[in-house]
N, C-alpha and C positions, 0 to 999 in steps of 0.2 A: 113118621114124625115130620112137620114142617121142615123145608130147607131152604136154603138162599143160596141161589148159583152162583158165585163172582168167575169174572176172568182167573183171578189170581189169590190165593187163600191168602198167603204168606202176607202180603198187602193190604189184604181188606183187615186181617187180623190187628194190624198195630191201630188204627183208628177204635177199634173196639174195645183193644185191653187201656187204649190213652181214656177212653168216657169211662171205661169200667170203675179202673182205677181213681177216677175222678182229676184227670190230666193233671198230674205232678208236677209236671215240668214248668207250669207256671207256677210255683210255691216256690220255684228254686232258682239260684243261678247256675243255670250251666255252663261249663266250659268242654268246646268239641274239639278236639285235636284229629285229624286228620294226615295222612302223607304216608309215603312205603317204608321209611323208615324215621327213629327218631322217638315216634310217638309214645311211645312208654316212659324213656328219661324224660320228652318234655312233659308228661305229665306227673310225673313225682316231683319232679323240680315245683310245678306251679302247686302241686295239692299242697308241699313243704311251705312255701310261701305266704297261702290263704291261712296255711296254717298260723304261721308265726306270728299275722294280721287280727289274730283271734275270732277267726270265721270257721264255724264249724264243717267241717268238709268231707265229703266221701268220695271215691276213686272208682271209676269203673275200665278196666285197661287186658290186656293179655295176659298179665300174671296174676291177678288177684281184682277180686270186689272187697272195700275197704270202706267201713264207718263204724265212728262209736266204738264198739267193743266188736265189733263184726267183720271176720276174715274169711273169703270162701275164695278156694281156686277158681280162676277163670275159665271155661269151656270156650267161648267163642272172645275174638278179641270186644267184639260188641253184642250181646248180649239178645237172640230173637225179643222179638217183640213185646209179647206178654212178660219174661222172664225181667226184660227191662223195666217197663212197668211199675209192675210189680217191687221189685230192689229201690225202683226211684220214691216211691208213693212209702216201703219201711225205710228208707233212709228221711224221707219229713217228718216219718212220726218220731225219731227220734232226734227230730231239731236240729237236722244236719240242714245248712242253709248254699250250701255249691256244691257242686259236684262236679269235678276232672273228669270227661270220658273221653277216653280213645273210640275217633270211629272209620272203622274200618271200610275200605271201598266195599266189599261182601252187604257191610250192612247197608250200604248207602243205598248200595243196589238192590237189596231184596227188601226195602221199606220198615229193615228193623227200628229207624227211627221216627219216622213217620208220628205226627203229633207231638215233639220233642220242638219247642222252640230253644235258639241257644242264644245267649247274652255276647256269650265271645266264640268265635268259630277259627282258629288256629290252623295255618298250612304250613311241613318242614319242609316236604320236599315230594319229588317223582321220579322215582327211576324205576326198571323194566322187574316187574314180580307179576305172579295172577296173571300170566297171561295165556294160565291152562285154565282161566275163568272167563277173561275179558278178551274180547276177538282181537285187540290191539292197542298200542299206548295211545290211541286217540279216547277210545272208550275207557279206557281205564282214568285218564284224567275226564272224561266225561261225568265218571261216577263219582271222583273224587268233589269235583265241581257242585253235584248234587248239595252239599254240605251248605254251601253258600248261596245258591239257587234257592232251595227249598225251606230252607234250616234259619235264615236270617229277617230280620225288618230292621224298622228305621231308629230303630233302642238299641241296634247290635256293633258289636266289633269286629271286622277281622284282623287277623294279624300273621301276616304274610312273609315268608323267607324272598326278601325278594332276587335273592343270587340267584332261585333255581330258576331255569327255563321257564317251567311252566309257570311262574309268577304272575304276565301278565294276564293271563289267562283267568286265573283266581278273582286277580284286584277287580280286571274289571266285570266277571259274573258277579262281585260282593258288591260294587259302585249299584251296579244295575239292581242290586236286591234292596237299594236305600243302605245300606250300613254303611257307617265310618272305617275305615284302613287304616291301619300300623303296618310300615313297613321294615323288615329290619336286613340286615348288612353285615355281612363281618369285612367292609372294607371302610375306611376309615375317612376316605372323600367321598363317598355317596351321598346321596340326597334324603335317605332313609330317616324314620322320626329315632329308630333305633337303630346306634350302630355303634361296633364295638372298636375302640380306639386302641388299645393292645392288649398283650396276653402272654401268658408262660404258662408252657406246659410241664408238669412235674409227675413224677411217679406216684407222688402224695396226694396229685389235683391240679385243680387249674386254677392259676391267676386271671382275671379280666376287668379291664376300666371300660362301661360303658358310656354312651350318649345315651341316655335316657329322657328323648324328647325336651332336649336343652337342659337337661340336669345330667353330671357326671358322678354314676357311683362305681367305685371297687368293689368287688366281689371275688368269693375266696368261695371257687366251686369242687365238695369231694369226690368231684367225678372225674377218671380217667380219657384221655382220647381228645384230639385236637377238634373232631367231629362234633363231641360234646359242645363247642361253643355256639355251633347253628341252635342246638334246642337251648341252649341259654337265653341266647337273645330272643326265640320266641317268649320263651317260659317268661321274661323281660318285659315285652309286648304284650304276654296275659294277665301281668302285674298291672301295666300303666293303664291296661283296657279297665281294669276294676277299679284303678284308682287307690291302689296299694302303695303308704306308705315308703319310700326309698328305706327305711332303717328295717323295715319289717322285709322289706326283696332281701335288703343284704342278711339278714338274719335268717332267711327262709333258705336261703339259698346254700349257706352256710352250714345247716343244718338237716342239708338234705340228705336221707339214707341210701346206703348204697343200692341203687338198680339190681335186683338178682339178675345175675346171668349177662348183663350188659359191663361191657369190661372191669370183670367181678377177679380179682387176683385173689386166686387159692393159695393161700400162706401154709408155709411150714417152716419149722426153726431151724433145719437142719442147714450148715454155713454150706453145704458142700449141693443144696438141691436149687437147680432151675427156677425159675422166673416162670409162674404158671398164670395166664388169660386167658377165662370163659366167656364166648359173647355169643348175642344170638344170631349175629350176622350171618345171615342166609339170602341176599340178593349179591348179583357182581359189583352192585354200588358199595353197600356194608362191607365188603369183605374188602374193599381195595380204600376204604376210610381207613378202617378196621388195623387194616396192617401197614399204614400210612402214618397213625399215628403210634404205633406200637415202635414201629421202625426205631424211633429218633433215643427210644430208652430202652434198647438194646447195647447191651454191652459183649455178648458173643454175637451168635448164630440165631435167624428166627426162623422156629421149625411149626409149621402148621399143619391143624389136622382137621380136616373138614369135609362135607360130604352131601348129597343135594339130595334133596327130599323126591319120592315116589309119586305118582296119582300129580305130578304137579308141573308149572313149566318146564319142557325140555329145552327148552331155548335156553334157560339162562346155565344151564348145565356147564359148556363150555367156558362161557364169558366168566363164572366164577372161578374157574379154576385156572384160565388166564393170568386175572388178578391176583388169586395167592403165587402162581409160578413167577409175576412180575417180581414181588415182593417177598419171597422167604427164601430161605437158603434150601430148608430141606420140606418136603410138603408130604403130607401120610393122607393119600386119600383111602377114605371108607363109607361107610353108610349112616346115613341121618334118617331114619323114616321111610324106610323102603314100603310101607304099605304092603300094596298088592300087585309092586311092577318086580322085577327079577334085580334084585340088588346087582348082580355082575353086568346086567344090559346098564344099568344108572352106571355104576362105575365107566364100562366103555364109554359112554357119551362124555362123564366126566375128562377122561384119559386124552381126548381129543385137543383140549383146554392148553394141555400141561406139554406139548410137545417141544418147548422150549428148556427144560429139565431132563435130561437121562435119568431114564429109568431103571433100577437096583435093587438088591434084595433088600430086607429091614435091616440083615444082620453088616451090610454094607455102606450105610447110612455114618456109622460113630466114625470112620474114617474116610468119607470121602467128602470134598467142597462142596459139594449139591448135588441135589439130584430129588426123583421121587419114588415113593415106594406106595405099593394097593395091600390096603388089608381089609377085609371085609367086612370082620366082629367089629367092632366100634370099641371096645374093652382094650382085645389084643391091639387094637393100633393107637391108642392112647399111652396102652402101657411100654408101645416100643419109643412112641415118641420120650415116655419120660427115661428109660432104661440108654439110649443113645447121648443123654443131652448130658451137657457139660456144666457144672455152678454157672459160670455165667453167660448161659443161652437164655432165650426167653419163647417159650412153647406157647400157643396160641389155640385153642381150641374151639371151633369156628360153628356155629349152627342151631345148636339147641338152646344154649345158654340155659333161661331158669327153668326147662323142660327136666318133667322127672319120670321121661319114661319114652320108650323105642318105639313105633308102631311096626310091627310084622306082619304082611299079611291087613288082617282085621285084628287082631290082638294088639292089645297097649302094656309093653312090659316095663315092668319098672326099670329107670337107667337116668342117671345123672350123671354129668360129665366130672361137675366140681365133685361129687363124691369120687368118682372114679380117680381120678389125677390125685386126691388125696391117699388115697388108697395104695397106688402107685409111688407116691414118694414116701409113704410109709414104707413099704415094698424096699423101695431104693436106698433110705438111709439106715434100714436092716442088713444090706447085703454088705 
């Protein structure tokens, strides 16, 4: 049969499925969020928003594809090509009119977006992940940069965190693409269009009065984590880019649902059980936000349990688990995703991290000031972090977050954390 050589399939593929499909992404507004982390909370926050604006809206991100009546778990954080397509072209036919998508450096780089023009193009941040992908943090902000290089014209927004390093990096790849800039700030004298003037963080949520490009609104956010405020003030930034009502921000915002897995507190009634957070934090940046901002609503001990993924950077191996040693009293490293590398070889590179904590057995944990202990199962070290802790510690369980299942090997087994730690204090308030 006839064939057509390209350099690269993956690539030539998305300009094919964008004519197939009869290129969607013009019938839509899109909104791209990009950065290593953040990108899921700031896109629930803005889909909440569009929503409350009475814009019909679909979500494409890590956790879930979302419109209409339509919910399917995520495979990739961004979606190959055809598969995007595809979802973008049934989400017009049922008159969804924007769409939230998280996109991922993976996809920026392999052309899964390719043919996707974006109305708003959204940066939170850059810190070291993928870097058993990308040869080094220059390429990797290379690929993220794509986003605004490629993805933009002279109708678009960016809206930029401008704290982080790589900021100016971004503004001026988006100047050069013709787009407009939003820049936003969580300090309170910058020069930023968005910037957040103060803030209270509560176990219930976060308070925040913003600048919103010469307009000041309050906002009452149901998200945990001092971190939380950067994806606000984008989420902020993708409001004022669309031209979203302030009464519908504060109403979207307010009514935003909780992030699975992003500092998600696993409740139970019992007066006598621990303070449980699931989050997906899995760079050394996330996990020292992560338990920076857990810190401060801590009323015991904060014991964390966390563990670094297989097949994947070795480098941040250490530096994660630096940062939980900085920050917990007691730390239970174990396995997140050992794939196909030797879970005991990940933990020893882990181990290196943590050499600031003595290290104990589990059962030597309920009685000593600090220290760290290695379990392998993910189960059994969960269940020892909750069997040690005291009513008022607060357990942290660091990696998976809304992931509901282990990778072995090649095998994908079912495993949730929040079930687990439920399960566990069920366990605990039996005994």
């Amino acid at each position: 049969c006839p064939a057509v050589i390209v350099p690269d399939s993956r690539r030539a593929l998305a300009p094919l499925a964008t004519h197939f499909f009869g290129e969607p992404s013009r019938e839509l507004t899109l909104v791209g969020i990009t950065g290593t982390n953040g990108k899921t909370s700031t896109g629930y926050l803005a889909e909440s928003i569009l929503s409350a604006a009475g814009v019909p809206v679909g979500l494409i991100g890590t956790v879930e594809i979302r419109y209409a009546d339509e919910k399917v778990p995520a495979v990739n954080t961004t979606p190959e090509s055809l598969d995007l397509q595809r979802t973008l072209r049934a989400m017009r036919t049922q008159n969804i009119e924007a769409v939230v998508m998280e996109v991922s450096s993976h996809g920026l780089e392999l052309g899964r977006v390719r043919g996707c023009r974006f109305k708003v193009a959204a940066f939170t941040n850059l810190t070291q992940d993928h870097l058993d992908f990308h040869a080094d943090m220059d390429a990797y902000l290379a690929s993220k940069s794509r986003l605004f290089r490629d993805h933009l014209g002279d109708a678009s927004v960016a809206v930029v965190n401008l704290d982080d390093p790589a900021a100016e990096t971004i503004l001026t790849t988006a100047r050069e693409a013709g787009a407009a800039v939003l820049r936003c700030s969580r300090h309170p004298q910058s020069d930023a269009e968005i910037r957040l003037l103060k803030s209270e963080v509560r176990l219930s949520g976060t308070l925040a009065r913003v600048d919103l490009n010469g307009k000041t609104v309050d906002l009452k956010v149901p998200l945990l984590g001092d971190f939380n405020l950067e994806n606000l003030l984008v989420a902020c930034g993708i409001a004022e880019s669309l031209q979203i009502d302030p009464k519908h921000l504060i109403a979207g915002v307010s009514a935003c649902p909780q992030v699975p897995g992003r500092m998600e507190v696993v409740h139970d009634n019992a007066e006598t059980s621990p303070t449980v957070i699931v989050d997906y934090a899995h760079t050394p940046d996330a996990v020292e936000k992560l338990l920076a901002a857990v810190r401060p609503l801590c009323q015991g001990r904060l014991i964390t349990v966390f563990g670094c993924g297989g097949d994947r950077d070795r480098g941040k191996r250490p530096l994660m688990a630096e940062a939980v040693a900085r920050a917990s009293d007691f730390a239970v490293a174990t396995s997140d995703n050992p794939r196909t590398e030797d879970p005991h070889q990940i933990l020893r590179d882990v181990e290196t991290g943590l050499a600031s904590l003595e290290r104990c057995d589990p059962d030597e944990l309920e009685t000593r000031g600090s220290g760290y202990t290695v379990i392998e199962n993910r189960r059994s070290a969960i269940e020892c972090a909750l069997a040690v802790a005291r009513p008022e510690d607060t357990i942290v369980i660091a990696g998976k977050g809304h992931e509901d299942y282990q990778i072995v090997g090649r095998e994908k087994l079912p495993f949730d954390d929040r079930d687990e730690a439920r399960k566990a204090l069920a366990r605990r308030s039996r005994a």
